[in-house]
N, C-alpha and C positions, 0 to 999 in steps of 0.2 A: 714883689709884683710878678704878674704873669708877663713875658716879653710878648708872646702871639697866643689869641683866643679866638679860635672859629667857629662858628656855627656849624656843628657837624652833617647837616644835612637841610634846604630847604624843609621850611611849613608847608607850604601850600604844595598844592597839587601842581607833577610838573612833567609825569609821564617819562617812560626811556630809562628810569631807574631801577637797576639789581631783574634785567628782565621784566621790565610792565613793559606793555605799547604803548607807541608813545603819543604822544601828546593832542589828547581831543578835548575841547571847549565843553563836550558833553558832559564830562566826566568832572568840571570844577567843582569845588568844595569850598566850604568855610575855611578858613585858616587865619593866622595873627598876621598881624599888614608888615610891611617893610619898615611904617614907622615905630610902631612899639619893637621890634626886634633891637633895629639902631639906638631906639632912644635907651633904651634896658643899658645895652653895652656901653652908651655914651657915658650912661653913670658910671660904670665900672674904670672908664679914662680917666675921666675926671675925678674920679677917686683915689687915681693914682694905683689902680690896683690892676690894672691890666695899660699896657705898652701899645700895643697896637690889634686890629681885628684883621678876621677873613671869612672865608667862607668853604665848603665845601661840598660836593656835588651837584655844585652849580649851575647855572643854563646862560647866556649872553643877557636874557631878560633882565634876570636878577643881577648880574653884574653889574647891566647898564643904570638899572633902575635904582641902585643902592649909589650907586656913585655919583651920580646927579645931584640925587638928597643931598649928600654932602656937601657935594658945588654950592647949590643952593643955599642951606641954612649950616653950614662948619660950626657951628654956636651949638644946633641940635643932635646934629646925627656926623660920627668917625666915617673918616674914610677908610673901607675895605683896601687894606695893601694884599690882599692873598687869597689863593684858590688852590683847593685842595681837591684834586677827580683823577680817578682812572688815567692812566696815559703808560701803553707801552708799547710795544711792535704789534699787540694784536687788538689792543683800545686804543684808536688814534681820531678817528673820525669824527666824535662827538667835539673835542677839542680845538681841531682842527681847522673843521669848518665853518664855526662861527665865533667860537669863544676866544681863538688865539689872536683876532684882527680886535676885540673888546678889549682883552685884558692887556695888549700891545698899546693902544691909543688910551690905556687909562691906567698905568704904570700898576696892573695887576700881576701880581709873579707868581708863576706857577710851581705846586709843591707836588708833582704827579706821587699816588698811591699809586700801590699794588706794580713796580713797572715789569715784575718779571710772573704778572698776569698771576696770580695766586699758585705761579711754582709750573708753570705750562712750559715757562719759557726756559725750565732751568734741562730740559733734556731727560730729567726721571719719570716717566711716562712713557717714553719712547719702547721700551721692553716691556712690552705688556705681561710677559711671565715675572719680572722681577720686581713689581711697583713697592716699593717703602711700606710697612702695613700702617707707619703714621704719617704718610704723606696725605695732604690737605683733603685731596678729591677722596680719598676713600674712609676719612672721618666725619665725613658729612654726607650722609645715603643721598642717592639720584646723582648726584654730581659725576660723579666716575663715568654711570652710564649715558648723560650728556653728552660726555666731553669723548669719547672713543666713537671711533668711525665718524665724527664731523669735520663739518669742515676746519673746523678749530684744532684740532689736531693735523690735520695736514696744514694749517699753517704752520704752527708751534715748527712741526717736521723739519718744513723747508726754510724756517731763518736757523735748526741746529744744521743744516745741510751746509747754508752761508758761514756759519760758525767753525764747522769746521776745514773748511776749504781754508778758512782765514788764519788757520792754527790756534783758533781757541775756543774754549769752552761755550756751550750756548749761554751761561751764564752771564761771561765777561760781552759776548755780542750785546745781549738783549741791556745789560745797565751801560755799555760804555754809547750803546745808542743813544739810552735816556736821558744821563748825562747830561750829555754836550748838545743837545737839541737845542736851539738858541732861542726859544720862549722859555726854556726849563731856569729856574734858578735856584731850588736844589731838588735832591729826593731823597723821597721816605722809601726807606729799605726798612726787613724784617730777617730775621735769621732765626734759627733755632739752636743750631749748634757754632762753633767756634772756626770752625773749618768754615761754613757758609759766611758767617760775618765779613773772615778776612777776603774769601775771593770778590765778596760783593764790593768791600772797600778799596783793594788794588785795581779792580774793574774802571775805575776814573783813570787812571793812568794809562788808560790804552786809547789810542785814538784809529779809528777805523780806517783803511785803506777808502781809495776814491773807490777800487773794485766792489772792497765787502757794501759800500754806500749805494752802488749804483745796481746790486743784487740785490738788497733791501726792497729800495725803489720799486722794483720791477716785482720783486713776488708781492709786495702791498698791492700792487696794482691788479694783482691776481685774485687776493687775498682781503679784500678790504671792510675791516672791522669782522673778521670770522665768529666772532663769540656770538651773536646776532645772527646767523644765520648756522642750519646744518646740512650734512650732504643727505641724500635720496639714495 
């Protein structure tokens, strides 16, 4: 049996996602409803072939609106234990502000992708002459020239700045933030080589001073959700 199966991304239309704008009533579509989704999965429970469900790239709607069902008819439709979105010192907001008070009050646990931002936050980008030739941003055209001179890079910048004032790698900053974030209960990391795997797994083991916590704080407040916006 599978132990967790999520819905890797909403049906419907729900705005705010990989870069759309977000979310206008004009712009609805047809899509499969909440109940054939659940009811699908429900089979797969009660088959014994899958353990439990989730979801991923979520919105508070669908959170709430899935979990309800549940309440209601448990005979029909599983309850979602899981949400799978974005979350890391430079995706915080979407999470944050609606979804972590839903997934709090309806024992939803968060699995944050992507935390060290598709490799922003690891500090190899910072030498613009010396970038990896198979680092992310430059095997996918547009994205490199996105991502330099915005504001997303002067964020990335200023938490390796915090990184290293604290004695350690922007690496070990950006996961041992993820970590330990007390809606988090666990994350999905990604590595390419052997060297990356281990820093990112000794990265739990570090627990951030109040100082590197209250630098954080303050440059988010500078800096909030940068990928979403660029500088002029």
């Amino acid at each position: 049996y599978i132990d967790l199966l999520q819905i890797h991304w909403p049906d419907r239309y729900t705005g705010g996602l990989f870069g759309q704008p977000d979310f206008s009533p004009s712009n609805l579509k047809e899509s499969n409803e909440f109940e054939e989704q659940l009811s699908t999965l429900n089979e797969l429970v009660q088959a014994g072939k899958v353990r439990y469900i989730g979801v991923s790239n979520e919105t508070p709607f669908g959170v709430c609106s899935m979990v309800e069902m549940a309440k209601r008819s448990p005979e029909l439709y599983p309850k979602i234990v899981s949400i799978q979105n974005s979350y890391s010192l430079l995706v915080r907001k979407d999470y944050e502000a609606g979804l972590a008070e839903a997934c709090y009050h309806h024992n939803v646990g968060l699995l944050p992708y992507s935390p060290l931002a598709s490799g922003l936050l690891t500090g190899k980008y910072r030498d613009k002459d010396n970038i990896p030739e198979n680092a992310r941003l430059n095997l996918f055209p547009g994205f490199m020239d996105r991502y330099l001179d915005s504001l997303n890079e002067e964020a990335a910048n200023a938490y390796g700045d915090i990184a290293k004032e604290a004695g350690l790698s922007s690496t070990e900053l950006a996961l041992s933030w993820c970590y330990h974030r007390e809606h988090v209960a666990s994350t999905i990391i990604g590595a390419t080589t052997n060297e990356q795997l281990t820093e990112n797994i000794k990265a739990y083991d570090i627990k951030l001073d109040e100082d590197a916590v209250e630098k954080i704080s303050m440059t988010y407040k500078k800096y909030t959700d940068p990928t979403k916006s660029y500088a002029t």
